[in-house]
C-alpha positions, -999 to +999 in steps of 0.1 A: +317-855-068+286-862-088+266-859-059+283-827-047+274-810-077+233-818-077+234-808-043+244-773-053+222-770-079+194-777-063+203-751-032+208-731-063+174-737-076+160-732-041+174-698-039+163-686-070+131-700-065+130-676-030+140-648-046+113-651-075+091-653-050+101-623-030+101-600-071+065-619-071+049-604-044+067-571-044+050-572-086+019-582-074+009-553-053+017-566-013+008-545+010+038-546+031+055-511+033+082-501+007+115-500+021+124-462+030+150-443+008+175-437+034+187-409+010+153-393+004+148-354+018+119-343+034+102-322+014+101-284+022+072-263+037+055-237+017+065-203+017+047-179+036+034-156+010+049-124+010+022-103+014+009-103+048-030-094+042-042-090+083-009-067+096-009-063+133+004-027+135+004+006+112+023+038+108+011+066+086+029+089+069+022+121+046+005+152+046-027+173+054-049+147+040-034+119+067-042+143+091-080+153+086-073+190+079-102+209+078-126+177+082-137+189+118-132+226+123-116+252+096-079+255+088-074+231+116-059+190+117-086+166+130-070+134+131-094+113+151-112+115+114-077+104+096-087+081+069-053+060+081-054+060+121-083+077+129-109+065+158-143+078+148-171+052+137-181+075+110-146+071+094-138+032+102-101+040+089-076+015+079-063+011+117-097+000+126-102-020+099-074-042+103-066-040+142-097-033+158-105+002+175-088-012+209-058-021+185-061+007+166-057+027+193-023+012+207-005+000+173-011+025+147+008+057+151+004+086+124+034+107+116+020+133+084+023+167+087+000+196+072+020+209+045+043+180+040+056+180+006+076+144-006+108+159+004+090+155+042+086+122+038+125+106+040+120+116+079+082+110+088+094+072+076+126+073+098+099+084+129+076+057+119+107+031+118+116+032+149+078+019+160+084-015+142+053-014+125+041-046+099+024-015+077+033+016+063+007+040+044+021+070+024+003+097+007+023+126-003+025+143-034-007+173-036+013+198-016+043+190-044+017+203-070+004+226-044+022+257-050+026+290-050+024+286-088+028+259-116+065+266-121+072+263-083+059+230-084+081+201-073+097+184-102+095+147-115+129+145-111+130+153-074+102+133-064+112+104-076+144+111-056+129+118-025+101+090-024+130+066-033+150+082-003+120+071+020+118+041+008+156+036+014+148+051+050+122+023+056+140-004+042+178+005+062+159-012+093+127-029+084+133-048+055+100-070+055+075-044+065+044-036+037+035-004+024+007+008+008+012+039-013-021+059-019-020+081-058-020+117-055-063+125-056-076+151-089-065+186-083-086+195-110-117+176-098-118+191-062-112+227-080-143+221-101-165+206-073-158+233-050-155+266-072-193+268-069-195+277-032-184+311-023-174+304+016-153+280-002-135+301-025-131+328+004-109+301+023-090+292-009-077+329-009-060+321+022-033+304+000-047+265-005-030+248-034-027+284-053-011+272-083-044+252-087-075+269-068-057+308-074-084+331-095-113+304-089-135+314-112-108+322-138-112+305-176-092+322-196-063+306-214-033+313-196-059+300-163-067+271-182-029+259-193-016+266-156-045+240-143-035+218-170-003+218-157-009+210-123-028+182-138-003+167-158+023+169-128-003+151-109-003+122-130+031+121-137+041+120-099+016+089-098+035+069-123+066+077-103+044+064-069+033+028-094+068+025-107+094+032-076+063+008-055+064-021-077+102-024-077+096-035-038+080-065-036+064-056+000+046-026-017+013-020-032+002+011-050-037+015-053-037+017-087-050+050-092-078+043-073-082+076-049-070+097-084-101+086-102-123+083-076-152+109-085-153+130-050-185+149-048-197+181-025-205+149+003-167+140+001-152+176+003-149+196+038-174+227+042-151+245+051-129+247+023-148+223-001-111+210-010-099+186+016-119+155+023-148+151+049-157+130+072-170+109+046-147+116+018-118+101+048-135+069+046-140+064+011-103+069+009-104+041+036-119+019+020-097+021-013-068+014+008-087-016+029-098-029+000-060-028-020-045-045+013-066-071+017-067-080-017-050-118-025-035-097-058-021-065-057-035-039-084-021-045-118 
């Protein structure tokens, strides 16, 4: 019996003695790989982030400005010189860009009209829905201001409304597509840079953007308050364009950037020394190039 009993203690000592050794080399740094945690999870891939900086197809939507009006021949669209699909080299607009001119030319579509006020908008974005595209550009809002006088213009209120509406439209189907929202340009500034040329002011008779460019050369106070007015409705529909854009997190506003950008007599059409040129186009392409690509939107 006394025997029995060493014997287990000492198979007891043995095992301990193994185990110790096992804790030891575990302790002491062994190479030999850790035993997996059955119950581990593998970790998850990074998000995609949700702004897609090189988009592989465009749709444009908006007014005169989208289309080239008056950048090519007088009272006439040109858009081959579209700051947003346009083809020539002069221009380089955003399709071109971002696709290439060969992809330029067979995924961007441009759906603005000449005259197109906000309330236009809602459908342009339902046309350019039903292309699929991964980019939407929007630039509404002068012909809103662009009335037959101040008190005709288009009110806060409404556009809100309406550039919420399209927003809706866009979203219904395409969910994850980007838009890029350009600000309404200076009224004011285009009426002071082109007041000086009288071919200018001839075509401005012919009813462009009265309740701003009517009685030109005009400075007397009740001309002074009614541009004033058009100003400040200006800027007021470009907070609404910041504010409804940065409640979509696919949407980038350009910060102001075409508002304050200081368009001279090289920027403005000869014909009515008002719209853009050639060259005023592709400054306004490069403000929106530069927005998209950015890694930050505009803050």
């Amino acid at each position: 019996m006394r025997n029995r009993s060493r014997r287990s203690r000492a198979v007891l000592a043995i095992a301990v003695a193994a185990l110790l050794g096992v804790a030891g080399c575990d302790a002491s740094g062994d190479n030999s790989p850790a035993p997996k945690d059955a119950t581990a999870k593998a970790q998850p891939s990074p998000k995609p982030p949700t702004w897609n900086r090189s988009p592989k197809s465009m749709a444009a939507v908006g007014d005169s400005i989208t289309r080239g009006f008056d950048a090519c021949t007088v009272l006439s669209d040109c858009p081959e010189v579209s700051w947003a699909t346009g083809s020539d080299p002069q221009v380089r607009s955003l399709a071109v860009r971002l696709l290439g001119k060969a992809g330029a030319a067979e995924r961007s579509w441009n759906y603005a009209v000449t005259g197109a006020r906000m309330a236009d908008v809602p459908g342009q974005m339902a046309l350019a829905a039903a292309k699929k595209p991964e980019l939407v550009t929007v630039m509404a809002g002068a012909n809103d201001a662009c009335r037959s006088s101040a008190s005709a213009m288009t009110s806060v209120a409404d556009f809100r409304a309406e550039f919420e509406d399209a927003m809706d439209t866009l979203r219904a189907s395409l969910p994850k597509t980007q838009v890029y929202v350009s600000s309404v340009p200076d009224l004011k500034r285009l009426w002071s840079q082109g007041r000086g040329n009288p071919l200018g002011k001839q075509v401005w008779k012919l009813g462009i953007c009265p309740s701003m460019l009517g009685d030109a050369d005009a400075l007397d106070s009740a001309a002074i308050l009614r541009r004033a007015r058009v100003q400040d409705r200006v800027e007021e529909y470009n907070t609404v364009l910041r504010e409804v854009c940065a409640k979509d997190r696919r949407c980038r506003f350009d910060g102001n950037a075409v508002f304050e950008y200081r368009f001279g007599t090289d920027q403005l059409s000869h014909w009515d020394w008002f719209h853009p040129s050639k060259d005023g186009q592709a400054r306004i392409a490069e403000i929106a190039y530069r927005t998209i690509t950015a890694r930050n939107p505009v803050t």
